[in-house]
C-alpha positions in Angstrom: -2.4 -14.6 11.6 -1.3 -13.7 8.3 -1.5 -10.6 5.9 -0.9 -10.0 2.6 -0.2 -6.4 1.1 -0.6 -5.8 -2.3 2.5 -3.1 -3.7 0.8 -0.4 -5.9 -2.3 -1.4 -8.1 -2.1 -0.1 -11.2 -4.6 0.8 -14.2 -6.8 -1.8 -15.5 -3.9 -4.5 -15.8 -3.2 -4.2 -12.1 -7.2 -4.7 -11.4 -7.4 -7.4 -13.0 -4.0 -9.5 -11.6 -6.3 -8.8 -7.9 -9.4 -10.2 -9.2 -7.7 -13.3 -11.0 -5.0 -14.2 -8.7 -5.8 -13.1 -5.1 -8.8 -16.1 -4.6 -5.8 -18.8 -5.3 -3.1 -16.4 -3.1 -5.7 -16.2 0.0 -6.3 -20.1 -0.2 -2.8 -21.2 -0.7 -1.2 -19.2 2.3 -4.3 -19.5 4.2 -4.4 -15.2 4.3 -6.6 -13.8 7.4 -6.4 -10.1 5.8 -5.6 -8.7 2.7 -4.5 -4.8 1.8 -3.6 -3.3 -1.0 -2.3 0.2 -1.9 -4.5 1.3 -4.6 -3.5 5.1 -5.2 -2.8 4.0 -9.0 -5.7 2.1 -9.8 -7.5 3.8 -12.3 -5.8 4.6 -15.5 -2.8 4.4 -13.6 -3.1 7.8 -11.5 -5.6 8.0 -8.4 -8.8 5.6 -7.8 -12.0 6.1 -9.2 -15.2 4.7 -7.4 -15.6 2.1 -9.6 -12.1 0.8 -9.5 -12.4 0.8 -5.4 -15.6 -1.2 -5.6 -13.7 -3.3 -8.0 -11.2 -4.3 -5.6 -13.3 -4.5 -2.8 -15.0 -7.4 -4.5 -11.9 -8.9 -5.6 -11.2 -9.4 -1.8 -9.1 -6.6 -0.8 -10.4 -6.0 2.4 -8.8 -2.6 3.2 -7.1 0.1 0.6 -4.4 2.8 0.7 -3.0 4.9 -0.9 -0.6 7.8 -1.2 0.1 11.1 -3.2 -2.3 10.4 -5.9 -5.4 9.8 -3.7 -7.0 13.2 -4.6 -6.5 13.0 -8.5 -10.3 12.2 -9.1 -12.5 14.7 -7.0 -16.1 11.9 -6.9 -13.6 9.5 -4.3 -14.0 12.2 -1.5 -17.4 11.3 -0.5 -16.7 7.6 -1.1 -13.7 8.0 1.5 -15.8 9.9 4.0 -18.4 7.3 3.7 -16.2 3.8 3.6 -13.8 3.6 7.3 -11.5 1.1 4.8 -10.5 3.4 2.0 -7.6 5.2 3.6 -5.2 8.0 2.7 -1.9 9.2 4.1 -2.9 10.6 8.2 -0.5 13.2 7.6 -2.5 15.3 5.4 -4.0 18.4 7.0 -7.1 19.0 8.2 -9.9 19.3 6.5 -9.3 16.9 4.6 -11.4 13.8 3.1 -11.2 10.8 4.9 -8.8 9.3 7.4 -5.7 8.0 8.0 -6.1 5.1 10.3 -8.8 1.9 10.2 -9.3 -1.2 12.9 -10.8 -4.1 11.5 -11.4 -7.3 13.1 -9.9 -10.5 11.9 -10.6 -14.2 13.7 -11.4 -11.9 16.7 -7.9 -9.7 16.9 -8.9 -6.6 16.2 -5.8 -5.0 13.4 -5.3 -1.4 12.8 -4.3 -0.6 9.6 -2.0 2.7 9.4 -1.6 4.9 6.0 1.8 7.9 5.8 2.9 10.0 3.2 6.6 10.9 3.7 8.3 14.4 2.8 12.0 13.7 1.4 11.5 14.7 -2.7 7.4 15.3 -1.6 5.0 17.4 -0.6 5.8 19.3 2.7 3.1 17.8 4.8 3.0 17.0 8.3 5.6 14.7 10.1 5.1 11.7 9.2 7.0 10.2 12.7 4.5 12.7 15.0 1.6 11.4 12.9 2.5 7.8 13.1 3.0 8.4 17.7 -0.4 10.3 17.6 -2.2 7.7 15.1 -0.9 4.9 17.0 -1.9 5.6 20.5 -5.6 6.2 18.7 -5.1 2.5 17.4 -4.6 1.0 20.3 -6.9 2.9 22.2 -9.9 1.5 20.2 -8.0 -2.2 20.7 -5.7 -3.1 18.1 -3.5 -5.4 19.0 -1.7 -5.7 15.7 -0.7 -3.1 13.6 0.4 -2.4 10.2 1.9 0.6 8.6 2.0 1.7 4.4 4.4 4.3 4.0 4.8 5.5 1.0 7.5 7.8 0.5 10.2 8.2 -1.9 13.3 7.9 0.1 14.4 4.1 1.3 16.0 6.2 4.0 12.9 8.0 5.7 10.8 4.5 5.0 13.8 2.2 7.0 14.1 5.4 9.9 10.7 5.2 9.8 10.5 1.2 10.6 13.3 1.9 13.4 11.5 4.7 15.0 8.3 2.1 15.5 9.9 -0.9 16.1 8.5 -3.0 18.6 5.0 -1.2 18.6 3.8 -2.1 15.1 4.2 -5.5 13.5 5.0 -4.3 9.6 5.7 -1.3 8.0 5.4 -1.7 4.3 7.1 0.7 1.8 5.3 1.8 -1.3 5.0 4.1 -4.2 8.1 3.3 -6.2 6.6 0.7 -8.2 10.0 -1.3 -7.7 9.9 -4.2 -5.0 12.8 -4.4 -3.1 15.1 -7.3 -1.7 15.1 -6.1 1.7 13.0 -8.1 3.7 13.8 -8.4 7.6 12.3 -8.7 10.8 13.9 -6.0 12.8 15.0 -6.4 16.5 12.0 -5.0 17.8 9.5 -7.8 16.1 8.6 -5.4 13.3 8.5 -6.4 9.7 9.9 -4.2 7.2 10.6 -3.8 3.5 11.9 -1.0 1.7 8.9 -1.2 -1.4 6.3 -4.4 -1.5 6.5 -3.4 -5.5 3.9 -3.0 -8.2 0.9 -5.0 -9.6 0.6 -4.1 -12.8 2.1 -4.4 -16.1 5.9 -4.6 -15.8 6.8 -4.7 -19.2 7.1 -0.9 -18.9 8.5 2.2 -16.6 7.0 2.0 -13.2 3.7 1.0 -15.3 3.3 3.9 -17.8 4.4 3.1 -21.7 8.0 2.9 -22.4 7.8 5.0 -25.3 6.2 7.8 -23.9 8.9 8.1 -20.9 11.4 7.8 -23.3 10.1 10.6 -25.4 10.1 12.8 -22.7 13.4 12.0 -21.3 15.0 12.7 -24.5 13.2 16.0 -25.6 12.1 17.1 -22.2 9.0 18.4 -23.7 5.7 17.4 -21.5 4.2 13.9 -22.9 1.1 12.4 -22.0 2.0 8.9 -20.3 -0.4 6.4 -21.0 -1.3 3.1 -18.7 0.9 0.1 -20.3 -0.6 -3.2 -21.0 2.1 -5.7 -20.9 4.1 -7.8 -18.4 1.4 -8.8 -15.8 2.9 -9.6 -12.7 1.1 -9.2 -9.1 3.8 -8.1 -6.5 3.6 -7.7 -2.5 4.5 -8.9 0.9 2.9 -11.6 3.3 3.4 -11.0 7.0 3.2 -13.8 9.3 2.3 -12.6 12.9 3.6 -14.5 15.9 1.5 -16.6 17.9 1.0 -14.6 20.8 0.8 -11.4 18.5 3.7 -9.6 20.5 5.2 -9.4 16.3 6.1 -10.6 13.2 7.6 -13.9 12.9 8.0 -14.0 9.2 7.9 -11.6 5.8 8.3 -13.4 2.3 8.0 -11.3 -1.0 5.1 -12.7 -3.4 5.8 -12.5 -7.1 2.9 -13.9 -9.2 2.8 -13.3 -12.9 -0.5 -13.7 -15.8 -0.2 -13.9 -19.8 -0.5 -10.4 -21.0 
């Protein structure tokens, strides 16, 4: 089995590296599921409905997302109502939608896991106690393979994170930076682990927002409007290769794919 994970759609441009380049990336490594963290995906802050049934006919077959999930208020319902739109299980209850989705691929039944972490975020819940709680619910309706977004600041509280489950999940993905990582490893316990998958979006930029508006407001600290950036196209994430007998990950490369801006 293998899955690809998109690193952090952003705006427009991010949009529309998914719906140009995933067909050919699906074909060539022959991809069983595909995920995407799509927190940034309209305008570059939160997801819109329109942008999530975008990517849902682009071929992304199941969506998270992180601290930017709530930016647009109309994407509540939408998560209630679709099991494959997820954001971060550690939020509090009530709160829209879940955390935690099984879908079933070639008849293996894969549960998809979404975490927020707290080091420089919000003070949620644990994101550790979360991931024991959400797991055992996982399995419990099947899952046999299991894949974890965190998206968190800190490499340190993503890799802790990746130690703390390895050997019951096959891949925990970092996200949320916007910068992929050369970390890549299978750790001892068969889980698959790297510290960001990256960004898909326009590169030629900071983290996807317009260099001269960053730079105006690092150098008069006065608030600026940041605005979505348009150039540098390149499509980043991860592809997991799961063993044969599904006990974990055999394999994790880093995807780079670029398009003229």
């Amino acid at each position: 089995m293998r899955i690809l994970f998109l690193g952090d759609v952003f705006g427009r441009t991010g949009r529309r590296l998914v719906r140009e380049l995933l067909p050919e990336l699906t074909r060539a490594y022959q991809v069983d599921l595909v995920v995407a963290n799509v927190e940034n995906a309209a305008g570059g802050i939160g997801l819109t409905i329109k942008a999530a049934d975008e990517l849902f006919a682009s071929g992304v077959q199941v969506m998270t997302s992180g601290n930017h999930i709530f930016r647009h208020a109309e994407i509540f319902d939408y998560m209630e109502q679709n099991d494959l739109m997820l954001r971060p299980a550690n939020y509090p209850d009530p709160c829209p939608g879940r955390g935690a989705a099984v879908v079933d691929v070639q008849g293996v039944r894969v549960g998809v896991l979404n975490l927020l972490g707290r080091v420089f975020m919000e003070p949620l819940e644990c994101p550790f106690r979360t991931a024991d709680r959400e797991i055992e619910g996982l399995v419990e309706q099947g899952a046999r393979v299991i894949l974890v977004d965190m998206h968190a600041e800190a490499t340190s509280e993503k890799k802790a994170l990746a130690w703390y489950l390895s050997g019951r999940v096959h891949g925990v993905i970092g996200t949320h930076t916007h910068v992929q990582t050369a970390d890549e490893t299978i750790l001892a316990g068969g889980t698959a682990f790297i510290s960001d998958a990256g960004m898909t979006g326009p590169h030629d930029s900071v983290i996807g927002m317009r260099k001269e508006s960053i730079l105006e407001r690092f150098l008069t600290g006065r608030p600026v409007r940041f605005e979505a950036a348009r150039k540098g196209l390149r499509l980043e994430g991860v592809l997991i290769r799961v063993a044969d007998d599904l006990k974990g990950a055999a394999e994790i490369v880093r995807i780079q794919r670029a398009l003229p801006s």
